[in-house]
Biotite code that builds the C-alpha atoms (Angstrom):
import biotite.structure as struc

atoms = struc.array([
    struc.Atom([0.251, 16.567, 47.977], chain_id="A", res_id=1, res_name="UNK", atom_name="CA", element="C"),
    struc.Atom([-1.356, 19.185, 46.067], chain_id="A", res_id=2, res_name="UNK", atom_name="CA", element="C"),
    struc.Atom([0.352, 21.184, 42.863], chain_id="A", res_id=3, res_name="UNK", atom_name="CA", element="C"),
    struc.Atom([-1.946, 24.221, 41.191], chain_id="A", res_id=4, res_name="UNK", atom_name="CA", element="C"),
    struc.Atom([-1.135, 25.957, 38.079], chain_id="A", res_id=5, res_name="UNK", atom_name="CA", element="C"),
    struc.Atom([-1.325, 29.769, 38.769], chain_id="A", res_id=6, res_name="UNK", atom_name="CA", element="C"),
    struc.Atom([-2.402, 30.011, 34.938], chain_id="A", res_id=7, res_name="UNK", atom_name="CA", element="C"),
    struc.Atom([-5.313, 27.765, 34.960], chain_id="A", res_id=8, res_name="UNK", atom_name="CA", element="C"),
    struc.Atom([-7.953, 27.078, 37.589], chain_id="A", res_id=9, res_name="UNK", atom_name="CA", element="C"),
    struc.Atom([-6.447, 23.350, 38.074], chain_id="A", res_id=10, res_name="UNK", atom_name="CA", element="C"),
    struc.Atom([-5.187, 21.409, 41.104], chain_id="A", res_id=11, res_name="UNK", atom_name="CA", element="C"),
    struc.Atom([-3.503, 18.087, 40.569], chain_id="A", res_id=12, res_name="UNK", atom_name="CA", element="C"),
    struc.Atom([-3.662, 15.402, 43.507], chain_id="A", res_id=13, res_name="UNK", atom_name="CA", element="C"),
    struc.Atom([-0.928, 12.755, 44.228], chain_id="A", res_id=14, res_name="UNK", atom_name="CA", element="C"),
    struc.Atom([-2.109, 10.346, 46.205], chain_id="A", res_id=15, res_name="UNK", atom_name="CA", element="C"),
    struc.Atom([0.680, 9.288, 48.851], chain_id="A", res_id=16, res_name="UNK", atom_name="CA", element="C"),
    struc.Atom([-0.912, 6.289, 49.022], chain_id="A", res_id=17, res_name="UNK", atom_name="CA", element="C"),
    struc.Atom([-0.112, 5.093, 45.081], chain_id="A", res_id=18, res_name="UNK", atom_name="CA", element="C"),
    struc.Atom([-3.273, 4.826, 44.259], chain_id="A", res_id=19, res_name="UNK", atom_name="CA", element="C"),
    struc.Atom([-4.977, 7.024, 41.246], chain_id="A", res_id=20, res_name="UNK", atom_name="CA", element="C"),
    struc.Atom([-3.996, 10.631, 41.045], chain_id="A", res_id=21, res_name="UNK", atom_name="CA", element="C"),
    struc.Atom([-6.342, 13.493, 40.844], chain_id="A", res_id=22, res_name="UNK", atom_name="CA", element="C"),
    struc.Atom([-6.802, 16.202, 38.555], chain_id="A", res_id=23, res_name="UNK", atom_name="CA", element="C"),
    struc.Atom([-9.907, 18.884, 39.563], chain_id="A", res_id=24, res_name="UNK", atom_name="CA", element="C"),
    struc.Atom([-10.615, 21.485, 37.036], chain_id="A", res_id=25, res_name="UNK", atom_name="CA", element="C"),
    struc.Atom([-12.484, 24.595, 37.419], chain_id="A", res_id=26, res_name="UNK", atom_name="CA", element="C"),
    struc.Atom([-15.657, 25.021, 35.548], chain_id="A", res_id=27, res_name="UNK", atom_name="CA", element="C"),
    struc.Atom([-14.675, 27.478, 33.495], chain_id="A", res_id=28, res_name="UNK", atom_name="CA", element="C"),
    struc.Atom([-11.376, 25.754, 32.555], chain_id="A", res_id=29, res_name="UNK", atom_name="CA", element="C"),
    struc.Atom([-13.418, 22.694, 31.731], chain_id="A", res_id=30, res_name="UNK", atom_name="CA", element="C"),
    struc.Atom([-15.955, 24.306, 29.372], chain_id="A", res_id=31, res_name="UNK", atom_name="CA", element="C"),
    struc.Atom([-12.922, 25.934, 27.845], chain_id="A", res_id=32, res_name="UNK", atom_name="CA", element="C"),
    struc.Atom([-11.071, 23.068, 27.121], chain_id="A", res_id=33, res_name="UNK", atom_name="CA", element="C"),
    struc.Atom([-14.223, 21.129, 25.535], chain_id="A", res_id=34, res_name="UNK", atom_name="CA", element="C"),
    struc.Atom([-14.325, 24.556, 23.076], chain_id="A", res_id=35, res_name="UNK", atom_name="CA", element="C"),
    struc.Atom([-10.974, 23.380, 22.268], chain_id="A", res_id=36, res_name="UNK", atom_name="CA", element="C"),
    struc.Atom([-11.938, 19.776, 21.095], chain_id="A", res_id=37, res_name="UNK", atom_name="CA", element="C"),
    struc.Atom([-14.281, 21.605, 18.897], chain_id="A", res_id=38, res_name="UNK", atom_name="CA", element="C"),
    struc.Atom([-18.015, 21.093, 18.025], chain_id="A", res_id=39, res_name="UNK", atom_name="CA", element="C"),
    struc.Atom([-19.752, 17.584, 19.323], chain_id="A", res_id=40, res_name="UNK", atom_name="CA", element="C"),
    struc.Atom([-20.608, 15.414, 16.277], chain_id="A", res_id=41, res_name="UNK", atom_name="CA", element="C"),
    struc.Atom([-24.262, 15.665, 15.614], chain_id="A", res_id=42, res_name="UNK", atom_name="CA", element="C"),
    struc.Atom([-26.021, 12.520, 14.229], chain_id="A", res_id=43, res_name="UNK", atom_name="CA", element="C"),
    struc.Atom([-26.514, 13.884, 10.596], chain_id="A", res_id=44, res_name="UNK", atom_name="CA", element="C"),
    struc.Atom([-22.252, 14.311, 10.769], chain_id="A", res_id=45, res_name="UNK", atom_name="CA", element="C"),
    struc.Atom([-21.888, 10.781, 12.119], chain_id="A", res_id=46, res_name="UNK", atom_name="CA", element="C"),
    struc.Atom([-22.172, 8.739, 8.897], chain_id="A", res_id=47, res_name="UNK", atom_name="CA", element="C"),
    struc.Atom([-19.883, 11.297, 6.798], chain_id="A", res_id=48, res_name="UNK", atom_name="CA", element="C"),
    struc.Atom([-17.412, 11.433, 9.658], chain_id="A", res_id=49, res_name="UNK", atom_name="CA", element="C"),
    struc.Atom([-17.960, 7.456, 9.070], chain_id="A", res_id=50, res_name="UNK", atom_name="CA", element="C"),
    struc.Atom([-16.915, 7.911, 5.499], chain_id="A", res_id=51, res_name="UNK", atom_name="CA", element="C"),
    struc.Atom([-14.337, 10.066, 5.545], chain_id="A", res_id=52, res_name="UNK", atom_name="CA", element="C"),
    struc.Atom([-12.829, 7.414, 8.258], chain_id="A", res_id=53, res_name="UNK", atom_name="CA", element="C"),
    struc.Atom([-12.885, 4.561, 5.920], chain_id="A", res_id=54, res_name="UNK", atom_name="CA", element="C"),
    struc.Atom([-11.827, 6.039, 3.092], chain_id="A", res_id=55, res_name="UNK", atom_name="CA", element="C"),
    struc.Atom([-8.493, 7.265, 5.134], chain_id="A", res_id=56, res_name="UNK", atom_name="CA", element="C"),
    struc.Atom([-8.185, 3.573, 6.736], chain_id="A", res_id=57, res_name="UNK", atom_name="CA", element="C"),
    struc.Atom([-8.152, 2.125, 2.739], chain_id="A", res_id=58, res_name="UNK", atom_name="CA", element="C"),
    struc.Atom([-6.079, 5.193, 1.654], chain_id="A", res_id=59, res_name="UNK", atom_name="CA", element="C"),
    struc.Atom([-3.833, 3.443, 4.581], chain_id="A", res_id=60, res_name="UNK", atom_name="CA", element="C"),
    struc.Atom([-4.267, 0.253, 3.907], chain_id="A", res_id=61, res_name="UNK", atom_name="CA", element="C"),
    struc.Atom([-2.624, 0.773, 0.294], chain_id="A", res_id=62, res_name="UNK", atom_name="CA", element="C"),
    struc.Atom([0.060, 2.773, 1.935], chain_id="A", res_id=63, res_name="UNK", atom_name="CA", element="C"),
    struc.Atom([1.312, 0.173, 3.753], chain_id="A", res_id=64, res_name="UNK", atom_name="CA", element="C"),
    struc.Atom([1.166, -2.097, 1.296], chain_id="A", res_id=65, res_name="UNK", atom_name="CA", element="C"),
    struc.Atom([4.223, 0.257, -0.279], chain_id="A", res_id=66, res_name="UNK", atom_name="CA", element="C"),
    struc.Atom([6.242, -0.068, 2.799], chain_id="A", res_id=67, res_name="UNK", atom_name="CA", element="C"),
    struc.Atom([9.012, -2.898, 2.583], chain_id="A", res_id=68, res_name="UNK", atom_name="CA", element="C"),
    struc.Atom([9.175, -3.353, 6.510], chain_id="A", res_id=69, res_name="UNK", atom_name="CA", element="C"),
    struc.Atom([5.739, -4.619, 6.214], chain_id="A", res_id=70, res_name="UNK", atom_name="CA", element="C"),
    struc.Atom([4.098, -7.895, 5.294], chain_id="A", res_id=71, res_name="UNK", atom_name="CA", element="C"),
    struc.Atom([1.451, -6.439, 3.132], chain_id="A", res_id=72, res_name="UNK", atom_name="CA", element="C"),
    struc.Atom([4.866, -5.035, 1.628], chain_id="A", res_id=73, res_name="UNK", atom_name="CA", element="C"),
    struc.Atom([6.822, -7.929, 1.634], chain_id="A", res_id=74, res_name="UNK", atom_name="CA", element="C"),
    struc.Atom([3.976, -9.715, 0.010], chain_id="A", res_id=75, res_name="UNK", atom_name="CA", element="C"),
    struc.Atom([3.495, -6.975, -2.714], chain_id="A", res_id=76, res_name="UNK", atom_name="CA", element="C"),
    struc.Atom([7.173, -6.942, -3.463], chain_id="A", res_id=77, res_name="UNK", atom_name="CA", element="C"),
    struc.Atom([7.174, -11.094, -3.880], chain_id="A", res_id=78, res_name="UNK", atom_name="CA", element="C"),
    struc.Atom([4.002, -10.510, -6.262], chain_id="A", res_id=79, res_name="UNK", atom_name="CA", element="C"),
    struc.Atom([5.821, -7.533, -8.042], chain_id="A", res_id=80, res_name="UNK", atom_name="CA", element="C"),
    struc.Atom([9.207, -9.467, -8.497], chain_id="A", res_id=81, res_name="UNK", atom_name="CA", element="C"),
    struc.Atom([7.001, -13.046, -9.252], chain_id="A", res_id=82, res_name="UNK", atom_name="CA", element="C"),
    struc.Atom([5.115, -10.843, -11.865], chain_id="A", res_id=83, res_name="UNK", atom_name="CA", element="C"),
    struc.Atom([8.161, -9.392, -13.565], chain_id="A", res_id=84, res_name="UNK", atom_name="CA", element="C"),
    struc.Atom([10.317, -12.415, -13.783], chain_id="A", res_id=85, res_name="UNK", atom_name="CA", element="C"),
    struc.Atom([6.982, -14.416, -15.701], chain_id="A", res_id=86, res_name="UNK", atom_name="CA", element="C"),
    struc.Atom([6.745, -11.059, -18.135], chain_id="A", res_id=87, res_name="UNK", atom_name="CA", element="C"),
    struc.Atom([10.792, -12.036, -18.715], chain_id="A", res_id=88, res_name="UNK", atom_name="CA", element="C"),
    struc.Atom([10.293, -15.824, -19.252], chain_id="A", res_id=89, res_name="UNK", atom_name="CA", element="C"),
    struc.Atom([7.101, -15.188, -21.527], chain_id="A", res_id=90, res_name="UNK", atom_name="CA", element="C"),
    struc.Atom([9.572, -12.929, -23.511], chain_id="A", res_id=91, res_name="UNK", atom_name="CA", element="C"),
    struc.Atom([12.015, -14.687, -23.748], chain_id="A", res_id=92, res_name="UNK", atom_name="CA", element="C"),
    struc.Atom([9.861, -17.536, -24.683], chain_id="A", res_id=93, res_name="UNK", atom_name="CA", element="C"),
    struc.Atom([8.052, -15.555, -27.376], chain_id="A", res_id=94, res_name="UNK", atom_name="CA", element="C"),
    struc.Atom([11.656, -14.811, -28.697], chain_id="A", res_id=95, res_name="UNK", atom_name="CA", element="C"),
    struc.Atom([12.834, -18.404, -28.784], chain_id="A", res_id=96, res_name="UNK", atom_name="CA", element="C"),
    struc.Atom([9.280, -19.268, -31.125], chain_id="A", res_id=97, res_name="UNK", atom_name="CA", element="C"),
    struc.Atom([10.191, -16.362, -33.199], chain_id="A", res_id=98, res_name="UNK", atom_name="CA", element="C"),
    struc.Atom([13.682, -17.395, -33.731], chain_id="A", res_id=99, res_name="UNK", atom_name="CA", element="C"),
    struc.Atom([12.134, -20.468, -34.365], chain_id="A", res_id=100, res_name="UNK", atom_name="CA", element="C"),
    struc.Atom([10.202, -20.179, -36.768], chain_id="A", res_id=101, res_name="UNK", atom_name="CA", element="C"),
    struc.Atom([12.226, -17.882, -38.394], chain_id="A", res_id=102, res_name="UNK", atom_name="CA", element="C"),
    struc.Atom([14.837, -20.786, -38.964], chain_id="A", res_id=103, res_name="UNK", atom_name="CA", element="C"),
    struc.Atom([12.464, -23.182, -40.074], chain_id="A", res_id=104, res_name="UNK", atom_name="CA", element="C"),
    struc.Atom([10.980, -20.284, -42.682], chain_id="A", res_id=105, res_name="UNK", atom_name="CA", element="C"),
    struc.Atom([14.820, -20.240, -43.908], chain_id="A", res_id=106, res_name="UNK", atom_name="CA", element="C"),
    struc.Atom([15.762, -24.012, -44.245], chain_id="A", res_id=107, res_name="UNK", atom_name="CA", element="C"),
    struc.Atom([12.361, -23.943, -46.058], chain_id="A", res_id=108, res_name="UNK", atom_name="CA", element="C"),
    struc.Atom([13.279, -21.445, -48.494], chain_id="A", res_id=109, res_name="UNK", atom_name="CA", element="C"),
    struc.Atom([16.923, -23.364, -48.946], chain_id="A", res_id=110, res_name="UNK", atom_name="CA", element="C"),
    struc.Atom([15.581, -26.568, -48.960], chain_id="A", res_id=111, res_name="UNK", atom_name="CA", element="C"),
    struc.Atom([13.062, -25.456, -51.937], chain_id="A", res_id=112, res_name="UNK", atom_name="CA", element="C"),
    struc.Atom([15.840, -23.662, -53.534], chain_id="A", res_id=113, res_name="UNK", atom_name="CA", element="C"),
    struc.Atom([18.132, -26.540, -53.180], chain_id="A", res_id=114, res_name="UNK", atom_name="CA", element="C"),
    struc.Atom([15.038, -28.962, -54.844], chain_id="A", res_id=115, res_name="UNK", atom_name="CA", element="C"),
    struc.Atom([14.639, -26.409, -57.853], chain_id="A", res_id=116, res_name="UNK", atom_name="CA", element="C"),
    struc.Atom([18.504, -26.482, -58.533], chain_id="A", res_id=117, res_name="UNK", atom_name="CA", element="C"),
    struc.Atom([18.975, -30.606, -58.718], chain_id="A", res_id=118, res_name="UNK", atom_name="CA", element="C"),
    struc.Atom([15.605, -30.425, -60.819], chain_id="A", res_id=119, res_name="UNK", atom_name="CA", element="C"),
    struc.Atom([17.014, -27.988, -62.999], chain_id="A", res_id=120, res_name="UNK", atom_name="CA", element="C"),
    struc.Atom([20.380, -29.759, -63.127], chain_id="A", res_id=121, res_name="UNK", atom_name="CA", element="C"),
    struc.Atom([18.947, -33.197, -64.273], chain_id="A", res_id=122, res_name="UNK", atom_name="CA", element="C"),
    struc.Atom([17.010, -32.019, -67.638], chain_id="A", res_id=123, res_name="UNK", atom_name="CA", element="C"),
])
């Protein structure tokens, strides 16, 4: 069975048969739709084309690692949340030394004040 496009030099083949289907192309339809691709990539483009690849591939690669539906995500978000609650333990721990010491610093002061008075008291 044979279909063409009126628009396009182009004849499309179904084979009855089921094997592979064909699809023949005019010259000029051909060399017009290889314009369309754009320019080949010459060997001097090759290793910037290279570049510019990897760089998008990391710029992905960190994307990702954003997304919650992912593992990379699910892993950054465990490492995010594991991070944050040992920033609130550390604080509170500083706090607790602070208030600490700060008591101690005070039942020094009394207890030196207390020691002064029953010194003073005994003369």
């Amino acid at each position: 069975m044979s279909l063409q496009n009126p628009n396009t030099k182009m004849s499309y083949y179904r084979n009855p048969e089921g094997g592979p289907n064909l699809l023949i192309l005019h010259k000029n339809e051909w060399k017009r739709l290889k314009q369309q691709a754009g320019p080949p990539v010459t060997p001097t483009q090759a290793p910037l084309k290279n570049a510019y690849i990897e760089s998008m591939i990391e710029k992905s690669q960190a994307w990702i690692k954003t997304w919650p539906d992912t593992v990379q995500g699910c892993v950054a978000n465990a490492e995010t949340k594991r991070e944050k609650q040992r920033a609130e333990r550390i604080a509170l721990a500083k706090a607790f030394a602070r208030k600490k010491i700060s008591k101690k610093n005070t039942d020094a002061v009394q207890k030196a004040k207390q020691m002064i008075f029953e010194e003073g008291c005994l003369w």
